[in-house]
Every structure is written in structure tokens, then in C-alpha cells.
C-alpha positions as CSV (number, residue, x, y, z in Angstrom):
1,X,9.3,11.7,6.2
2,X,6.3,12.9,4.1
3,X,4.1,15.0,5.6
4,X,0.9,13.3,7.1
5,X,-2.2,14.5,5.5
6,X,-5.0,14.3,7.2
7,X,-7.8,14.6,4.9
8,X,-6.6,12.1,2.7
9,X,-6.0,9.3,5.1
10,X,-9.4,9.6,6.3
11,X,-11.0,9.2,3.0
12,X,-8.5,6.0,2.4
13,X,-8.6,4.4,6.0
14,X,-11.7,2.8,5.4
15,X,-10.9,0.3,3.1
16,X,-7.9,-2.4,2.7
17,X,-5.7,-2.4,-0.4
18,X,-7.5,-4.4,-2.5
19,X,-11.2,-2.3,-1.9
20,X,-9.0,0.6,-2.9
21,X,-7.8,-1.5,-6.7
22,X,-11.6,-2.2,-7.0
23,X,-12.6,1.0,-6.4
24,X,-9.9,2.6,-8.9
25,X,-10.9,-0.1,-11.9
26,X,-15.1,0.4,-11.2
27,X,-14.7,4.7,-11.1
28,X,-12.7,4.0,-14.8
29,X,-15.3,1.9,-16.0
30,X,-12.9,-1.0,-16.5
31,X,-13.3,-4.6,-16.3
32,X,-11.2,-7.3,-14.4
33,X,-9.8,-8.5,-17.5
34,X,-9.0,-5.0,-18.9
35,X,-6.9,-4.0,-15.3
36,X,-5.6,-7.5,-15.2
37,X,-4.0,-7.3,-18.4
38,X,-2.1,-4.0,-17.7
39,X,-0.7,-5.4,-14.4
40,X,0.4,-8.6,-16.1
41,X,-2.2,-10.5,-14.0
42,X,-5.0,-12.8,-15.0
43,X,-8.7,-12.0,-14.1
44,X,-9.3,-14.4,-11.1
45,X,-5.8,-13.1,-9.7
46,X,-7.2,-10.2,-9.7
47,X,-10.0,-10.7,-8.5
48,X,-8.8,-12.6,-5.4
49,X,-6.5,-9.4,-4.8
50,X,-9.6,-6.9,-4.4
51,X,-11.5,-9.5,-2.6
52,X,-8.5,-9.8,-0.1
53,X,-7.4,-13.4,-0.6
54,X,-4.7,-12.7,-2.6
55,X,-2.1,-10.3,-1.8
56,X,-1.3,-7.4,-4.6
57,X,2.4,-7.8,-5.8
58,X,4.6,-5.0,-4.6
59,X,6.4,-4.9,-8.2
60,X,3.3,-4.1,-9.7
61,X,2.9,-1.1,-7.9
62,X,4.5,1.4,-10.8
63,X,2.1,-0.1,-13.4
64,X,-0.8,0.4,-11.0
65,X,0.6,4.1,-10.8
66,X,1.9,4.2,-14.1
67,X,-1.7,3.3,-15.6
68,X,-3.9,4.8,-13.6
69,X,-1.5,8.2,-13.2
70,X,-1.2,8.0,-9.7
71,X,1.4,9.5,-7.0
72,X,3.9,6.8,-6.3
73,X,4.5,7.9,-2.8
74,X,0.4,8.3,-2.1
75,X,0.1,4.7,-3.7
76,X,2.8,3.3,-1.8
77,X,1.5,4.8,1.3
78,X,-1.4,3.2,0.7
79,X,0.3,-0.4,0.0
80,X,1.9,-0.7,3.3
81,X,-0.5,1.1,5.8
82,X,-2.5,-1.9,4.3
83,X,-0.2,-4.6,5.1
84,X,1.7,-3.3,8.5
85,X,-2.4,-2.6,9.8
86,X,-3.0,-6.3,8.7
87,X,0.1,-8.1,10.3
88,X,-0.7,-5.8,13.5
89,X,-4.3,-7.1,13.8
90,X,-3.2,-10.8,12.6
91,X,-0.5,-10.7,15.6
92,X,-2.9,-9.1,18.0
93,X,0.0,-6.2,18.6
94,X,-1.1,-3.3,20.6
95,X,-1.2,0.1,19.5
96,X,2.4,0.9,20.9
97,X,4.1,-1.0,18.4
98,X,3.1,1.6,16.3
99,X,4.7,4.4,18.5
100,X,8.2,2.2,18.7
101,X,8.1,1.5,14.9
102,X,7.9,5.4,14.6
103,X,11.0,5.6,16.7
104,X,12.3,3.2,15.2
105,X,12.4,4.6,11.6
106,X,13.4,7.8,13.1
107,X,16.4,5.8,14.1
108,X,17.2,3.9,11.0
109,X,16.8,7.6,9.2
110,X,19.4,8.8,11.7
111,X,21.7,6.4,11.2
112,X,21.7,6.4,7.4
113,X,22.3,10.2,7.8
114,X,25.3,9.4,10.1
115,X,27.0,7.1,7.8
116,X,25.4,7.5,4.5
117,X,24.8,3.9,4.4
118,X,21.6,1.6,5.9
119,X,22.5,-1.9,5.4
120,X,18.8,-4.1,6.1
């Protein structure tokens, strides 16, 4: 597993997935349309994304890297810290099923290692 840093995820924990697409297109002086094009998207999609009523395509992440020459891994890290700290707060889940999930990949990581194969 990656290692966790710190600094980084402080500066990103404050806003969801979509803040973080509007925040990437505004600092590049870009418009909706402009971004929208380059991720095969029209404006008001879009713009429902980084408004948070639509959710951002998880196919479209390597043109959001691609274009905007980000790090895959920090980008994807991003993605789905946004959507597990979503479906955790939508569920009402406690802070443990962090901790178990945890284990749990530690598990599945085990495993694969064990037979070379993770069937999910």
C-alpha cells in the first residue's frame, strides 16, 4: 500500500471530488465547456459533477490525469476517499468500518500474494 502522506491529505480532505475538479479547471483559467470537452462531457454534466449532483465517471479519470498532468495514484486516491467517505456518511457507518475495511484489504492483499490470483 502507498504510503500515507500526511501533508497532502490534509490540504485535499476538505473538499469532495467534484470541489477538487472545480478547483483544478478555475487555478487553469478554464471554462466548463473547455474541461468538458477534454473529458468527453458536456458543460451542465460537468457542472452537476463539481456541484456534487452528478457523480464523476471513474473511466474518465486518465483524461482528468492525462490533461491536467496529474499522478494517477494521487488522483485516484482522491476519487475513492471521496466516494467510500460519502457511502460511510449516507449509511450512517461508524468509524470502525474503516479499521475492518483496512484489515480487510490487508487480507485480500494477502491472499492474492498466496495464490497469485484475487478473483472479486
Amino acid at each position: 500500500m502507498a504510503k500515507y502522506d500526511k501533508n497532502y491529505c490534509t490540504r485535499q480532505m476538505k473538499e469532495t471530488f467534484g470541489e477538487y475538479v472545480k478547483r483544478l479547471r478555475t487555478e487553469n483559467n478554464l471554462t466548463l465547456t473547455q474541461l468538458a470537452a477534454q473529458l468527453d462531457l458536456d458543460s451542465a454534466n460537468l457542472s452537476k459533477i463539481e456541484n456534487g449532483k452528478r457523480a464523476f465517471d471513474e473511466k474518465r479519470l486518465i483524461k482528468l490525469a492525462n490533461f491536467f498532468k496529474l499522478n494517477m495514484d494521487k488522483l485516484k486516491t482522491e476519487f475513492f476517499s471521496d466516494l467510500i467517505a460519502k457511502k460511510i456518511y449516507q449509511t450512517k457507518c461508524c468509524h470502525e468500518t474503516l479499521l475492518l475495511a483496512e484489515e480487510k484489504i490487508k487480507y485480500l492483499q494477502q491472499k492474492e500474494i498466496k495464490t497469485g490470483v484475487l478473483n472479486l
